[in-house]
py3Dmol code that shows the C-alpha trace and the ligand (Angstrom):
import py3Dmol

protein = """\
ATOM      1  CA  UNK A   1      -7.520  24.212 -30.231  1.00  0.00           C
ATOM      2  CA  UNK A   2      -6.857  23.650 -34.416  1.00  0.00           C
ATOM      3  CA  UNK A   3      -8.041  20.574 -35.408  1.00  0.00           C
ATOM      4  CA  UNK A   4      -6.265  17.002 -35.698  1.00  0.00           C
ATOM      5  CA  UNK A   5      -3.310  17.867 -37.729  1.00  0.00           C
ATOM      6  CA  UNK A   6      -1.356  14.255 -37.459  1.00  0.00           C
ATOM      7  CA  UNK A   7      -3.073  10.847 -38.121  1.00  0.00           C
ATOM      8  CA  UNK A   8      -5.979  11.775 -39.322  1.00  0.00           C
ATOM      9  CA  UNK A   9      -6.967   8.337 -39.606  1.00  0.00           C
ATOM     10  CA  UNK A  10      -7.635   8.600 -35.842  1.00  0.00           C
ATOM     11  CA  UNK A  11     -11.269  10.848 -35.448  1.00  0.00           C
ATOM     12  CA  UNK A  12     -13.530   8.736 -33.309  1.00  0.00           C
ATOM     13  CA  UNK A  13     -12.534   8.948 -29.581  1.00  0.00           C
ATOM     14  CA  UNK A  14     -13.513   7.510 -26.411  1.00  0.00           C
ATOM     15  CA  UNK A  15     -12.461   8.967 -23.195  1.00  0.00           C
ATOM     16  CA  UNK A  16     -13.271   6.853 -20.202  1.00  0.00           C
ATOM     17  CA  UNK A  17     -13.429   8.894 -16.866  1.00  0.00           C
ATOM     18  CA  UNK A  18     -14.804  11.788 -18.634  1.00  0.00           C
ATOM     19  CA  UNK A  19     -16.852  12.600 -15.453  1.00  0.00           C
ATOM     20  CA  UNK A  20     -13.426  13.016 -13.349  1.00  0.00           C
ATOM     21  CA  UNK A  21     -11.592  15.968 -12.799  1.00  0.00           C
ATOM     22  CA  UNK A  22      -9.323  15.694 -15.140  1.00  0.00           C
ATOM     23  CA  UNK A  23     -11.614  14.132 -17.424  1.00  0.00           C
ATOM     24  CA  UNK A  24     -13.639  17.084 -16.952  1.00  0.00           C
ATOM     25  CA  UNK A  25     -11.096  20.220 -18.108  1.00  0.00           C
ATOM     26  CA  UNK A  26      -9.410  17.867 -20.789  1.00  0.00           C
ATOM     27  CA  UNK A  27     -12.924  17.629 -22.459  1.00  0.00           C
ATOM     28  CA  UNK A  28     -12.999  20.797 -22.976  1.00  0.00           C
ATOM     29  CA  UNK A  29      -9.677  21.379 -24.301  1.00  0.00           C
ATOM     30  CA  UNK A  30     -10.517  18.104 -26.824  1.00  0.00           C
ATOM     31  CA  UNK A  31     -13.432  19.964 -27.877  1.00  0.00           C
ATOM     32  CA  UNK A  32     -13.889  20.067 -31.938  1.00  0.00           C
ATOM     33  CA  UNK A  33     -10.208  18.769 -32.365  1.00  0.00           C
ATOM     34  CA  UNK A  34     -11.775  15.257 -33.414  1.00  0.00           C
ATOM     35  CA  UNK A  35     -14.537  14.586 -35.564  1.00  0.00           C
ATOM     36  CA  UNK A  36     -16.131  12.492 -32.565  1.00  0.00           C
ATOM     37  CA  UNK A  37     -15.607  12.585 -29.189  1.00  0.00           C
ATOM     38  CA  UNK A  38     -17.923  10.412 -26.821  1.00  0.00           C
ATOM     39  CA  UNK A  39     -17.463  10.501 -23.529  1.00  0.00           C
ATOM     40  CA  UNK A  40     -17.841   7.377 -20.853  1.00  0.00           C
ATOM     41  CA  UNK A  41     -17.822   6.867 -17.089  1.00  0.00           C
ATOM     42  CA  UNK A  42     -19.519   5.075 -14.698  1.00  0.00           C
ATOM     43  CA  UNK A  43     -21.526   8.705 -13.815  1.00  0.00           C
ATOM     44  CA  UNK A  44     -23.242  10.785 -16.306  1.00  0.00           C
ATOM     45  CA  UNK A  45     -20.869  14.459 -15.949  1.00  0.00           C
ATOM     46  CA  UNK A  46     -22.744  16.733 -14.730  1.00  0.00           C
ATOM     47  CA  UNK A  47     -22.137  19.635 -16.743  1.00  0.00           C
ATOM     48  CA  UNK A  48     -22.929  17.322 -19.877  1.00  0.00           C
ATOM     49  CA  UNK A  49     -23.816  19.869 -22.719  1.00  0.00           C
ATOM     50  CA  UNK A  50     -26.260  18.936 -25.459  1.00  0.00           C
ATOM     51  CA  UNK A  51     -23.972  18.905 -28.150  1.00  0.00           C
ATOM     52  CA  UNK A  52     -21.902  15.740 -25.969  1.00  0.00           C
ATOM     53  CA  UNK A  53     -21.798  11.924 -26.809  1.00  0.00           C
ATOM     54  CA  UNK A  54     -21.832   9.775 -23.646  1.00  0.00           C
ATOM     55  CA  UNK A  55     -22.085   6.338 -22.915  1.00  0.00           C
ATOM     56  CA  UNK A  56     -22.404   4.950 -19.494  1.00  0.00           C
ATOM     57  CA  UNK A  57     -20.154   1.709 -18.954  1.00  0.00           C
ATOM     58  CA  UNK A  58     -18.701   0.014 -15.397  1.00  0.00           C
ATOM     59  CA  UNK A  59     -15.021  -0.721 -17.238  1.00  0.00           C
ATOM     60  CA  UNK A  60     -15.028  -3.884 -14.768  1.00  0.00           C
ATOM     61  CA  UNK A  61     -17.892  -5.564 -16.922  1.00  0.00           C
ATOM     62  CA  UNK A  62     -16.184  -6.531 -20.257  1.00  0.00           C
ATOM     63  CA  UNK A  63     -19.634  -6.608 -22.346  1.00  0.00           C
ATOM     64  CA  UNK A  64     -19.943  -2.834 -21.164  1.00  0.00           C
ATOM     65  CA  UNK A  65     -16.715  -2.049 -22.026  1.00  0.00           C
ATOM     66  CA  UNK A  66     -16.849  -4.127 -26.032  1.00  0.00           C
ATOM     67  CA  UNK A  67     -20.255  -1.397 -26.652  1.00  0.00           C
ATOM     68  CA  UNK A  68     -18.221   1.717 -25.611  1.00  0.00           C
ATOM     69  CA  UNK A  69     -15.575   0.793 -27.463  1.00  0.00           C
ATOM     70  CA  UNK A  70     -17.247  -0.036 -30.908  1.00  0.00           C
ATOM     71  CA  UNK A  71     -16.496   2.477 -34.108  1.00  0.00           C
ATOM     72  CA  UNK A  72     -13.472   4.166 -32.280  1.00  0.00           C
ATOM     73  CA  UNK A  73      -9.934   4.998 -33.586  1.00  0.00           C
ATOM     74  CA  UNK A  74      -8.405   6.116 -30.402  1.00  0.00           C
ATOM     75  CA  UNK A  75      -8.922   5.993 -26.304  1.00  0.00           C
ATOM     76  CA  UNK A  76      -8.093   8.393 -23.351  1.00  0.00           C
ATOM     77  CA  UNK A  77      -8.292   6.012 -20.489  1.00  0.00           C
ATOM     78  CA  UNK A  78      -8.749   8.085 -17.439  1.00  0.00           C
ATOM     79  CA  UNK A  79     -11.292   5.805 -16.142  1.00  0.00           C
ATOM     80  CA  UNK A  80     -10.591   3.529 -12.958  1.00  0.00           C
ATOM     81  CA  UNK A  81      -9.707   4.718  -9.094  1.00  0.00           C
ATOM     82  CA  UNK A  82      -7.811   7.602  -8.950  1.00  0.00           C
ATOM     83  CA  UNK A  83      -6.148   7.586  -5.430  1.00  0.00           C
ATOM     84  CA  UNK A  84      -4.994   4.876  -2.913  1.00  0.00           C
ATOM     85  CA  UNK A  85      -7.710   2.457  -2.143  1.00  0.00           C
ATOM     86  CA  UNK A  86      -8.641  -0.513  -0.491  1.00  0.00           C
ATOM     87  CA  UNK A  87      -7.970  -3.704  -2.607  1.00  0.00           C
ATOM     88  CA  UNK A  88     -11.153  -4.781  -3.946  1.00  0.00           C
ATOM     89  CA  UNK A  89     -11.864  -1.494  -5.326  1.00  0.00           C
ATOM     90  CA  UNK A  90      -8.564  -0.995  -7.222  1.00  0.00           C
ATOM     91  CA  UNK A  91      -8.508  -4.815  -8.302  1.00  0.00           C
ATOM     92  CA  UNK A  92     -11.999  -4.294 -10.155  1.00  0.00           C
ATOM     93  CA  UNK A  93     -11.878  -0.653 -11.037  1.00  0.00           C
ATOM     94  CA  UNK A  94      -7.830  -0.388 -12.127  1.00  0.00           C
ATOM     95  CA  UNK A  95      -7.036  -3.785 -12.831  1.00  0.00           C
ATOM     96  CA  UNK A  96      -9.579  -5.798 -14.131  1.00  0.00           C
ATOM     97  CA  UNK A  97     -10.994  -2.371 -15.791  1.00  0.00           C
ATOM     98  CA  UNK A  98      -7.745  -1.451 -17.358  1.00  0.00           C
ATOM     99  CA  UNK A  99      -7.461  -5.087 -18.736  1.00  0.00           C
ATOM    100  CA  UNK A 100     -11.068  -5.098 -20.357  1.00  0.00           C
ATOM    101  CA  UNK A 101     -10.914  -1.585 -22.189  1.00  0.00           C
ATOM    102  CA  UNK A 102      -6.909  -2.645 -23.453  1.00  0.00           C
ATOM    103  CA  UNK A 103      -8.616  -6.231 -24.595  1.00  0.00           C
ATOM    104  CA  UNK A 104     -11.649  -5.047 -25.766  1.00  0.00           C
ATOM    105  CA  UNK A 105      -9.574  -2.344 -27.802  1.00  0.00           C
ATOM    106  CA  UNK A 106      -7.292  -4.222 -29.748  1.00  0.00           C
ATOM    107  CA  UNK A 107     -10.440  -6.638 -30.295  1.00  0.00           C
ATOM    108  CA  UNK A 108     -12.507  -3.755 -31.876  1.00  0.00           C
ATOM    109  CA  UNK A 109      -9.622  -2.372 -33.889  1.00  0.00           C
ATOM    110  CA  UNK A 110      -8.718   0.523 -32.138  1.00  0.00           C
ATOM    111  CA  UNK A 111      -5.675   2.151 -33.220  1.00  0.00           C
ATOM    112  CA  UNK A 112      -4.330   3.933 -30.902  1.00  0.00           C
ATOM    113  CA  UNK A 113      -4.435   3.977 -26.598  1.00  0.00           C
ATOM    114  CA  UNK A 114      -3.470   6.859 -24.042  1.00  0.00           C
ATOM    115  CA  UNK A 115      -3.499   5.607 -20.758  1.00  0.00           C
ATOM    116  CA  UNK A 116      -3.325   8.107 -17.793  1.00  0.00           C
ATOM    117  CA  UNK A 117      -0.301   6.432 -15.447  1.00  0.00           C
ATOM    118  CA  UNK A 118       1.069   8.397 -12.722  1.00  0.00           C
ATOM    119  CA  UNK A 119       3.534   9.906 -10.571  1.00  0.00           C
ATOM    120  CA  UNK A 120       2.971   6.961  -8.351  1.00  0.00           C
ATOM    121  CA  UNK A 121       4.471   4.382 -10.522  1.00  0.00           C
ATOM    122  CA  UNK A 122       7.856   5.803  -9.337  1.00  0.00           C
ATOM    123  CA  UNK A 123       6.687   7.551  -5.724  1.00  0.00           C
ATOM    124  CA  UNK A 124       9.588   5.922  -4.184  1.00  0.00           C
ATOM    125  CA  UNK A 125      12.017   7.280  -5.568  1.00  0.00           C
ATOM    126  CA  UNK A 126      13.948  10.045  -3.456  1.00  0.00           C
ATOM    127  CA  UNK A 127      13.650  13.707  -4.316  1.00  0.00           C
ATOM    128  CA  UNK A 128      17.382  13.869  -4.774  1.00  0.00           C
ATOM    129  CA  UNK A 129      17.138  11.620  -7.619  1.00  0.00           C
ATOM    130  CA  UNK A 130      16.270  12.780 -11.559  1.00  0.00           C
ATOM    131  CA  UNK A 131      14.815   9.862 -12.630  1.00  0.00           C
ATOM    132  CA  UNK A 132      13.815   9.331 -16.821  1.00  0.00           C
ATOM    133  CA  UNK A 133      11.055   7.037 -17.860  1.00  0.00           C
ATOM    134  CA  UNK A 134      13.393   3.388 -18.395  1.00  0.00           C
ATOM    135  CA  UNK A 135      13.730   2.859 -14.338  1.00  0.00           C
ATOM    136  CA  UNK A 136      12.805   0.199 -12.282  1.00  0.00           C
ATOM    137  CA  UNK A 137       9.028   0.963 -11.046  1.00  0.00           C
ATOM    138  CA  UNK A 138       8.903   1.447  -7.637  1.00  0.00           C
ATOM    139  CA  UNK A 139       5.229   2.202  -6.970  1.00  0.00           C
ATOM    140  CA  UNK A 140       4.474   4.106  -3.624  1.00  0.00           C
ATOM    141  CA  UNK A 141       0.538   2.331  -3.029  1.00  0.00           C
ATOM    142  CA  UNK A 142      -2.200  -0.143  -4.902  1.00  0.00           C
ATOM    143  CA  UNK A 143      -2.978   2.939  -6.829  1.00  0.00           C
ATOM    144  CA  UNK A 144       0.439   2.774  -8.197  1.00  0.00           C
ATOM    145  CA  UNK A 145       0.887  -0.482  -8.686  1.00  0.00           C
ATOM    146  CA  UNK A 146      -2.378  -0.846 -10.800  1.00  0.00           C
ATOM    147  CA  UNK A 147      -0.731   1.880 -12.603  1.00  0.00           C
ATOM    148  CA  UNK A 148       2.263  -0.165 -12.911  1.00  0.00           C
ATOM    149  CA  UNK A 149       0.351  -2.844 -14.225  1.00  0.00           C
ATOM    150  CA  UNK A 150      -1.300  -0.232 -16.415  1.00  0.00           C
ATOM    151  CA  UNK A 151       2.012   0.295 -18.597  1.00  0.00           C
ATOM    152  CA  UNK A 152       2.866  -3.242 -18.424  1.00  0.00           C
ATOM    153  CA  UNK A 153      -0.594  -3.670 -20.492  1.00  0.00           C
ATOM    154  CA  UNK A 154      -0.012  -0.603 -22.878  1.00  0.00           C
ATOM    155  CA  UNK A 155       3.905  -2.753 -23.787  1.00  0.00           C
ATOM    156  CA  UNK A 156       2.080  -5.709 -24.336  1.00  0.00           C
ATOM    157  CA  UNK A 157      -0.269  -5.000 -26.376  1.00  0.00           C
ATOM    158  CA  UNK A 158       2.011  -2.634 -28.342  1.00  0.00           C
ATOM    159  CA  UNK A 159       4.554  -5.102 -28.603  1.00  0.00           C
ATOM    160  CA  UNK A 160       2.112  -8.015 -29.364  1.00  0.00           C
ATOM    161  CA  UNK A 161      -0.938  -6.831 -31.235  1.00  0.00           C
ATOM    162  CA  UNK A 162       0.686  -3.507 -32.960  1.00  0.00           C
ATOM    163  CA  UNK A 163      -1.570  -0.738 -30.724  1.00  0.00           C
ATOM    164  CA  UNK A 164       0.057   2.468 -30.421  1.00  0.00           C
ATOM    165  CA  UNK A 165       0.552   3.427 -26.871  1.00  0.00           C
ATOM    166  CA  UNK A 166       1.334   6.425 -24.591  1.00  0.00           C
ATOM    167  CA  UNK A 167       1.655   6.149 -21.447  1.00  0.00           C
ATOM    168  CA  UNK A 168       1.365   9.744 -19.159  1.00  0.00           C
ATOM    169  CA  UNK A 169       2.994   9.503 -15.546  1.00  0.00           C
ATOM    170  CA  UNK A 170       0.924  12.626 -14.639  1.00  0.00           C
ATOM    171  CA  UNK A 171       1.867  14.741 -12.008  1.00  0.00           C
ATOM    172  CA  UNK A 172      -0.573  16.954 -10.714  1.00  0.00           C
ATOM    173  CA  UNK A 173      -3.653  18.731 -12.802  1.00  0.00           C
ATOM    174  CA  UNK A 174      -4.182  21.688 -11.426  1.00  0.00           C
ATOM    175  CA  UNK A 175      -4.333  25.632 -12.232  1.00  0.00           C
ATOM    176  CA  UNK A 176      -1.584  26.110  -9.894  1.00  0.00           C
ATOM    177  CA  UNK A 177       0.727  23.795  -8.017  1.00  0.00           C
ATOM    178  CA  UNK A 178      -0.878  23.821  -4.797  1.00  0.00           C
ATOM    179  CA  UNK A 179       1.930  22.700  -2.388  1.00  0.00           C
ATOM    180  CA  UNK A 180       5.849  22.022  -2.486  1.00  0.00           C
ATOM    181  CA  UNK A 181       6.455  19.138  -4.106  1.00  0.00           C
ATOM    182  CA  UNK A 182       3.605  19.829  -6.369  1.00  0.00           C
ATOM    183  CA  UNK A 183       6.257  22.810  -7.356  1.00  0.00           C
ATOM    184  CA  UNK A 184       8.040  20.013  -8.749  1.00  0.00           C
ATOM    185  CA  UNK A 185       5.295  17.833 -10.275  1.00  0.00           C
ATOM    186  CA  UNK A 186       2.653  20.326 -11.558  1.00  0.00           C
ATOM    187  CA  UNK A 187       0.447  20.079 -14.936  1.00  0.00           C
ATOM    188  CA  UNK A 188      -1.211  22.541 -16.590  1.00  0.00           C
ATOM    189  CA  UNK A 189      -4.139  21.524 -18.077  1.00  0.00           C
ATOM    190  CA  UNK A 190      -3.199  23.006 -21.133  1.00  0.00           C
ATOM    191  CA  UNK A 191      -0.030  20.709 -21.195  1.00  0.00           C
ATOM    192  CA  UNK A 192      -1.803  17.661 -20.392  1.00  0.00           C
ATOM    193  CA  UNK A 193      -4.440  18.136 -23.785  1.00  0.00           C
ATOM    194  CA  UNK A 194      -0.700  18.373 -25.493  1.00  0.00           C
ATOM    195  CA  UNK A 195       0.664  15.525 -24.527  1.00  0.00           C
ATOM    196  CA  UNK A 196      -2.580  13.593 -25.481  1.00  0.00           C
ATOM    197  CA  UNK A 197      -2.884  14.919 -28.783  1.00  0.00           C
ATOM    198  CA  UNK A 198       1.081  13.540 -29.128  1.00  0.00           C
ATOM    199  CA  UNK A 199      -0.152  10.207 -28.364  1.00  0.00           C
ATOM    200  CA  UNK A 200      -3.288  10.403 -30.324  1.00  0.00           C
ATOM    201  CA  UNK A 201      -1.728  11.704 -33.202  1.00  0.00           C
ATOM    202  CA  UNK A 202       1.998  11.646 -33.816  1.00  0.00           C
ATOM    203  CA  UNK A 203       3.182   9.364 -36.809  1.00  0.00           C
ATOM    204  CA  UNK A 204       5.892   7.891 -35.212  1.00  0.00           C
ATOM    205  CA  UNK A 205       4.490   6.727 -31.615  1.00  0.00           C
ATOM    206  CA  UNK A 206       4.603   2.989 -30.691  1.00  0.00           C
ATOM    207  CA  UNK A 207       5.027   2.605 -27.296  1.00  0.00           C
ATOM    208  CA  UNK A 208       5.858   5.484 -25.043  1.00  0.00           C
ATOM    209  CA  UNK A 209       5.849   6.894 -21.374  1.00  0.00           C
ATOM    210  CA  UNK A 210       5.735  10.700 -20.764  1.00  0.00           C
ATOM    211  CA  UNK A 211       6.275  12.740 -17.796  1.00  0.00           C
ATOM    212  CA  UNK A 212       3.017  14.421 -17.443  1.00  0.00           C
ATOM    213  CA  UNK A 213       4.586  17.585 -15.864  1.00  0.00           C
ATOM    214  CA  UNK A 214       5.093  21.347 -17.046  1.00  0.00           C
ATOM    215  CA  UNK A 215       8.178  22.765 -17.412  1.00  0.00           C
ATOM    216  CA  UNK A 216       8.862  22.753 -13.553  1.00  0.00           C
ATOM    217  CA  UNK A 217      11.698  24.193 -12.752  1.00  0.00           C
ATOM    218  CA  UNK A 218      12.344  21.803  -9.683  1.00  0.00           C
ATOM    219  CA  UNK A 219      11.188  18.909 -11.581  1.00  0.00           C
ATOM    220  CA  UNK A 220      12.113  15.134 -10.363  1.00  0.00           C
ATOM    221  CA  UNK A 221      11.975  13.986 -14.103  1.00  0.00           C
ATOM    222  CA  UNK A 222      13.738  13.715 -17.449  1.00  0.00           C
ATOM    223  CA  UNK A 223      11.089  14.169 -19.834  1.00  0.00           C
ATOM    224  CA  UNK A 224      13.413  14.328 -23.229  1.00  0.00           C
ATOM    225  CA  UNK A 225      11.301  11.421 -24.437  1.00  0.00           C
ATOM    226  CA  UNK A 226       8.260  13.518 -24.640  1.00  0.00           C
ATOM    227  CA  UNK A 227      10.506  16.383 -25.940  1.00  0.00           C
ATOM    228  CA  UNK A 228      11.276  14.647 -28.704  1.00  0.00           C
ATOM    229  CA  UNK A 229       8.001  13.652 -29.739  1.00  0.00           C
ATOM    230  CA  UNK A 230       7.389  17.945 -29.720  1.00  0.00           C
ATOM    231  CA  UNK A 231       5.925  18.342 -26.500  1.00  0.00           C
ATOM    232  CA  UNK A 232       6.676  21.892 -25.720  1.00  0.00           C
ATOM    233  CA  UNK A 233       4.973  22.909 -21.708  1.00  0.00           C
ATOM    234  CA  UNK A 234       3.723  26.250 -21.554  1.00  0.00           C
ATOM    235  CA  UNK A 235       2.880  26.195 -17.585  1.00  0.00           C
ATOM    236  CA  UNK A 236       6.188  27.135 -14.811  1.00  0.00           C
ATOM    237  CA  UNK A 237       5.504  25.790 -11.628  1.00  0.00           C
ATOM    238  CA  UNK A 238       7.743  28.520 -10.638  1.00  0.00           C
ATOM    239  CA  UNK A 239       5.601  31.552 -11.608  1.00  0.00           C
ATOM    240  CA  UNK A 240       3.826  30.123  -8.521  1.00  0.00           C
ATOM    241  CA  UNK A 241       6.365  29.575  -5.907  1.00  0.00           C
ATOM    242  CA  UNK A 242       5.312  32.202  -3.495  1.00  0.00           C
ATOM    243  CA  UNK A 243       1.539  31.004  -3.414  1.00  0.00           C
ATOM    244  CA  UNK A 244       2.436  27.340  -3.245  1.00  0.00           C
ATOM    245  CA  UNK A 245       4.974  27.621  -0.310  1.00  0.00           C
ATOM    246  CA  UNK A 246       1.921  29.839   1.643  1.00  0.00           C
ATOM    247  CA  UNK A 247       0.033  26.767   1.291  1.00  0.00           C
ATOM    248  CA  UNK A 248       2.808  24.103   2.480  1.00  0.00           C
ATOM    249  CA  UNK A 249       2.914  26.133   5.532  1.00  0.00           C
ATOM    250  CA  UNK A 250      -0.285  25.158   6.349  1.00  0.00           C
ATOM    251  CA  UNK A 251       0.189  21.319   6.285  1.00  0.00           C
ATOM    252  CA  UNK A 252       1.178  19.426   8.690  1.00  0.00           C
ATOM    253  CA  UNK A 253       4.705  17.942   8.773  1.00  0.00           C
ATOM    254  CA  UNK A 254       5.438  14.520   6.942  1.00  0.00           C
ATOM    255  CA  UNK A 255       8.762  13.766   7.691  1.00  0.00           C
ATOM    256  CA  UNK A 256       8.726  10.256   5.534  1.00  0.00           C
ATOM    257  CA  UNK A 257       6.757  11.766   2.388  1.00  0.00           C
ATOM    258  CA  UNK A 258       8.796  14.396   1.971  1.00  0.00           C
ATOM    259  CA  UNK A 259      11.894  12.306   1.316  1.00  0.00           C
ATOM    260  CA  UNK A 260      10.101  10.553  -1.539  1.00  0.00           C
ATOM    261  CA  UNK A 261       8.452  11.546  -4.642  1.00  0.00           C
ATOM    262  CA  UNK A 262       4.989  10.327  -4.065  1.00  0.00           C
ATOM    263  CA  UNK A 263       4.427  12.390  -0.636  1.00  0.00           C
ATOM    264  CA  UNK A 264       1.539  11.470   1.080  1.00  0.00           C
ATOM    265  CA  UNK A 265       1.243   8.325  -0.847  1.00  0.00           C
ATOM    266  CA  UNK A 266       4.303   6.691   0.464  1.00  0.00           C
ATOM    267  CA  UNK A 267       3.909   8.051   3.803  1.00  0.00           C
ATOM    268  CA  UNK A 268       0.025   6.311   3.980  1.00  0.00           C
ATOM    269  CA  UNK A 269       0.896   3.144   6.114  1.00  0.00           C
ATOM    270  CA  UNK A 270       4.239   3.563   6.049  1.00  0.00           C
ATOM    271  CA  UNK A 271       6.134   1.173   8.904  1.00  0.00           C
ATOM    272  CA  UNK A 272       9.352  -0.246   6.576  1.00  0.00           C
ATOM    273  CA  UNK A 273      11.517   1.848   9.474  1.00  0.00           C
ATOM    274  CA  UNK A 274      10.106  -0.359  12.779  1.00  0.00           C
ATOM    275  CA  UNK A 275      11.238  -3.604  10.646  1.00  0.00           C
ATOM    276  CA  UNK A 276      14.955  -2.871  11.057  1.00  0.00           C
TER     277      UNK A 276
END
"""
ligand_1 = """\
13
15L
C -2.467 11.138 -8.569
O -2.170 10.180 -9.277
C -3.867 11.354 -8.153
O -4.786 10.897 -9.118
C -4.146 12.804 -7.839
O -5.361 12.861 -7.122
C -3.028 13.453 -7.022
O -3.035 12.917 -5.745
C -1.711 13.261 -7.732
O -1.488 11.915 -8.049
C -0.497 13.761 -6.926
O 0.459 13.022 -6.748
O -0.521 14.919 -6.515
"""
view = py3Dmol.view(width=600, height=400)
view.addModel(protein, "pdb")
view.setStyle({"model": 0}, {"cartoon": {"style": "trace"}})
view.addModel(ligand_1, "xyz")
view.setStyle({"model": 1}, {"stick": {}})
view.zoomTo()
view.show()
């Protein structure tokens, strides 16, 4: 990938969750775009070349969080729980985590945040419904409330303290969507290093939520916002239509997550039906 072509005050980044999945492939679409790249999660990666920065930090401990932070122009917060999860563990890891690395941040000078939201913000919405990024969150889980609570963060401290912030709902990182509604939701990796380098680098970003999806033919979401900032997908969820509904037939049936956007995540302790 060419280098930073936009702010070029912004060279020294931190991505948290760099041991993740998606922390993983990004890392090595980020490679030599910035000047500085160091890499923190909770785990050492364990592909780590020699040639990588990283600094170990538990984003839940604020005094971890204020060392990782030090020096850096702009974040990719992938860090924190990545799927449903019991309530302790999203409360320290997505919420109190999310709160230290936005606080510690804008205490350190950091100029610009990219927080990686998600799908689940909105997983309640029907799949009948095109939905763009100004509607009411309807979260499908704790994982998508914290995520919720993720973008209400990235507003504030837009709004109060002048950081620029994107927000990515992301879909699903994958090298192929691997299901049906996945068909709808799917994000190349490729994609997803775009959309970060918009928020990391575009002039005119203050606050902002993107779609993380690829140009998906059966997509759920309006993602003009993103468009307009110059994101331009390469992926088609459609290319892979064939191999994706071989694999739905496969799973079993889920007749309340397949009404929704979130899937799975909305049908997880689902009983709002036996209430009446
Ligand atoms: C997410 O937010 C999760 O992090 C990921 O593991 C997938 O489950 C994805 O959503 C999805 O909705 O497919």
């Amino acid at each position: 990938m060419e280098k930073n072509g936009g702010d070029k005050r912004v060279q020294h980044i931190l991505m948290t969750g760099a041991a993740g999945d998606i922390g993983t492939r990004l890392r090595r679409l980020l490679k030599g775009v910035y000047a500085h790249l160091r890499l923190s999660d909770i785990r050492m990666p364990a592909d780590l070349a020699p040639d990588e920065e990283f600094a170990a930090a538990d984003l839940a401990d604020y005094r971890q969080v204020e060392q990782i932070v030090a020096g850096i122009d702009g974040i990719v917060h992938l860090g924190g729980y990545s799927v449903e999860g019991p309530w302790p563990t999203i409360l320290q890891a997505n919420i109190i985590g999310c709160y230290n690395l936005f606080e510690a941040a804008y205490r350190a000078g950091v100029k610009r945040i990219v927080f990686a939201s998600s799908n689940h913000v909105v997983g309640f919405y029907p799949r009948d419904r095109i939905i763009g990024v100004d509607v009411t969150v309807r979260p499908d889980s704790r994982y998508g409330i914290s995520k919720a609570f993720g973008e209400a963060l990235g507003a504030f401290y837009a709004d109060k303290h002048g950081l620029r912030v994107t927000c990515i709902r992301i879909g699903n990182v994958n090298d192929a969507p691997v299901d049906r509604r996945r068909l709808s939701i799917w994000l190349k990796p490729e994609d997803l290093a775009q959309l970060v380098r918009i928020g990391l680098e575009h002039a005119d970003i203050r606050f902002e939520i993107f779609y993380g999806m690829s140009d998906n033919a059966a997509a759920w979401w309006d993602n003009r916002r993103a468009q307009r900032f110059g994101y331009r997908p390469q992926g088609k969820a459609e290319d892979f239509r064939a191999q994706a509904l071989a694999a739905q037939e496969l799973l079993p049936p889920d007749p309340v997550g397949d009404r929704f956007q979130g899937g799975p995540f909305c049908s997880a302790e689902y009983d709002a039906d036996q209430r009446g």
